[in-house]
VMD Tcl script that draws the C-alpha trace (Angstrom):
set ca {
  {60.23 227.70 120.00}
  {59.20 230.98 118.18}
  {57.15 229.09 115.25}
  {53.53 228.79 115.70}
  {51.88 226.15 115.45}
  {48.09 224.45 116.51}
  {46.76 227.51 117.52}
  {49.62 227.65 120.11}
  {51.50 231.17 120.52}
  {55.25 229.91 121.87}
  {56.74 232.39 123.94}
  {58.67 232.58 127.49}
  {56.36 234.55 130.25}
  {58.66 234.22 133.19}
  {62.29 233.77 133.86}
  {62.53 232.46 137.21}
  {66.02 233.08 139.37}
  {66.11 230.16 142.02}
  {67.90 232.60 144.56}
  {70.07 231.73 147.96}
  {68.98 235.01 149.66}
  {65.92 236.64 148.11}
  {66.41 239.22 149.90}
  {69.92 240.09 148.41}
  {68.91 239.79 145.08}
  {65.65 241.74 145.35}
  {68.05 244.74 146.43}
  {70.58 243.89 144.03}
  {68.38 244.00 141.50}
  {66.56 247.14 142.35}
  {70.16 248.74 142.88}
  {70.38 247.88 139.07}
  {67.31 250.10 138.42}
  {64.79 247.10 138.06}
  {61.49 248.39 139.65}
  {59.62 245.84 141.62}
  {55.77 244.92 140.82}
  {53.12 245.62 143.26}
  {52.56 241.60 143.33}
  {55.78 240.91 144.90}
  {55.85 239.47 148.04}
  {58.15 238.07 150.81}
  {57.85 234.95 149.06}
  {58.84 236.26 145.12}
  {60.23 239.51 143.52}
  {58.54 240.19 140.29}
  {59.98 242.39 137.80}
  {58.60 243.56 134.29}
  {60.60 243.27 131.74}
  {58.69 244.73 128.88}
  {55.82 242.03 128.48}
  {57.84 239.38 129.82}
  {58.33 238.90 133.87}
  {61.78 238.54 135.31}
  {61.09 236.76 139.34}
  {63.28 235.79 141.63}
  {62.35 233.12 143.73}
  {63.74 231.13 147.02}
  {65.93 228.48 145.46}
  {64.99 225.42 147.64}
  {60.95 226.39 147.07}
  {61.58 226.71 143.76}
  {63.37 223.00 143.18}
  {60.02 222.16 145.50}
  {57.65 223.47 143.46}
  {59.12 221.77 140.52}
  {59.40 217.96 142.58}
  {63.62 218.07 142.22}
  {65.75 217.84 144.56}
  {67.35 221.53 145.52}
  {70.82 222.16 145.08}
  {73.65 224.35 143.74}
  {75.51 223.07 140.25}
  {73.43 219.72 140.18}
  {70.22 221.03 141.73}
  {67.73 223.21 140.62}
  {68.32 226.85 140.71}
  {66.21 228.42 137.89}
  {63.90 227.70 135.70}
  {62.07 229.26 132.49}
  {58.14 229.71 132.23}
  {55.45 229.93 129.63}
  {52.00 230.99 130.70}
  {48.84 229.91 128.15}
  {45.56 231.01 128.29}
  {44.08 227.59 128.56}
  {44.28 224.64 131.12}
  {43.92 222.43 128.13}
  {47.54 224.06 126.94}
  {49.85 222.66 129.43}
  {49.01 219.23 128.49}
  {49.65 219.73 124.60}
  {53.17 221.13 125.51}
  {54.00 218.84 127.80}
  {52.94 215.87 125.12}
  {55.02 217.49 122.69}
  {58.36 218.00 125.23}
  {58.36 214.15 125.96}
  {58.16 213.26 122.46}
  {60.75 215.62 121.43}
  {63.25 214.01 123.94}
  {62.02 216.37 126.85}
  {61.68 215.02 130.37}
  {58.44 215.23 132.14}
  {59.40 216.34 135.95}
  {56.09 216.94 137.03}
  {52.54 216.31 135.83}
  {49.72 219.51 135.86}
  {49.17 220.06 139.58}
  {48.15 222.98 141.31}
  {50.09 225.06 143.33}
  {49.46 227.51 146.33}
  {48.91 230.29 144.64}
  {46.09 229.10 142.11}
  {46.18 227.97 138.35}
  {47.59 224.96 136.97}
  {51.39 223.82 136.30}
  {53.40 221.24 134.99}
  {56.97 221.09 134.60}
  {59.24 219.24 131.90}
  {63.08 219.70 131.17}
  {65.25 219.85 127.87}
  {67.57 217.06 127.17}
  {70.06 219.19 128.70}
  {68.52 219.40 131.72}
  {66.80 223.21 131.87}
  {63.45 223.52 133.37}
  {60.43 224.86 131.51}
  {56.98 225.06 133.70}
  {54.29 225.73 131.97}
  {51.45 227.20 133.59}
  {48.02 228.87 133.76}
  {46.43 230.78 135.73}
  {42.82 232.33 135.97}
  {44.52 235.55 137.69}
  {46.68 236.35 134.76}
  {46.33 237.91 131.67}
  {47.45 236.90 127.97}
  {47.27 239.68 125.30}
  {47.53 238.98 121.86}
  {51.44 239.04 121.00}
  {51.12 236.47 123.94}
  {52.36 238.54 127.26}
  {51.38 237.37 130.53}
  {49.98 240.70 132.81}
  {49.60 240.03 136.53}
  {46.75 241.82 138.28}
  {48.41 244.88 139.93}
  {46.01 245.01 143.19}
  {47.05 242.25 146.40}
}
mol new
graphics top color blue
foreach p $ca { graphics top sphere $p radius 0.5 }
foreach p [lrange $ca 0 end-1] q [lrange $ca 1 end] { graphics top cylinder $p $q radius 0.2 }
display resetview
């Protein structure tokens, strides 16, 4: 997914941890030295991870917010994210997933916490969301920044 192509940067934003105990793996992973963004919250753990954001995320929201059904093995428990810097975006990757043999799992809605989203998987099953949000920056080797104030 690294070549360019229609004016479209290909990158991955977020990796997304659907997690049994956030919690847990919020300490765990600032016992690893990971240090937590301001924008966490009791609902997500961000992390950055040089450009790219590393979140950890309530498992059974997270198969939620994608329409799946939640689950360990067969379920959802992660998924991988590209942000774009237009609305417009989401439905040219999404086009191109289903005719590559992708999956569409859910069409551009919005969620909660603003922006747009849609959500396809790979033949093999991984989710991809791909998302935009007003609140979010895109620089120009195409990393997502999330405003530091609440």
């Amino acid at each position: 997914m690294a070549h360019q192509q229609a004016g479209l940067r290909h990158n991955i934003s977020f990796i997304t941890l659907g997690v049994a105990d956030l919690k847990r793996s919020r300490n765990f992973y600032m016992a690893m030295g990971l240090e937590e963004h301001p924008r966490s919250n009791e609902h997500v753990a961000f992390f950055d991870m040089g450009g790219q954001l590393f979140a950890l995320f309530n498992r059974d929201d997270l198969a939620t917010d994608a329409g799946v059904e939640p689950g360990v093995g067969n379920g959802m428990t992660g998924s991988l994210s590209q942000n774009v810097a237009e609305r417009e975006d989401i439905d040219r990757i999404l086009s191109r997933a289903a005719m590559a043999g992708g999956r569409i799992v859910r069409e551009p809605s919005a969620p909660p916490w603003g922006g747009v989203r849609g959500y396809f998987s790979d033949p093999d099953g991984f989710m991809w969301e791909i998302a935009w949000n007003p609140a979010t920056t895109i620089d120009a080797d195409g990393r997502v920044h999330l405003p530091t104030d609440q």
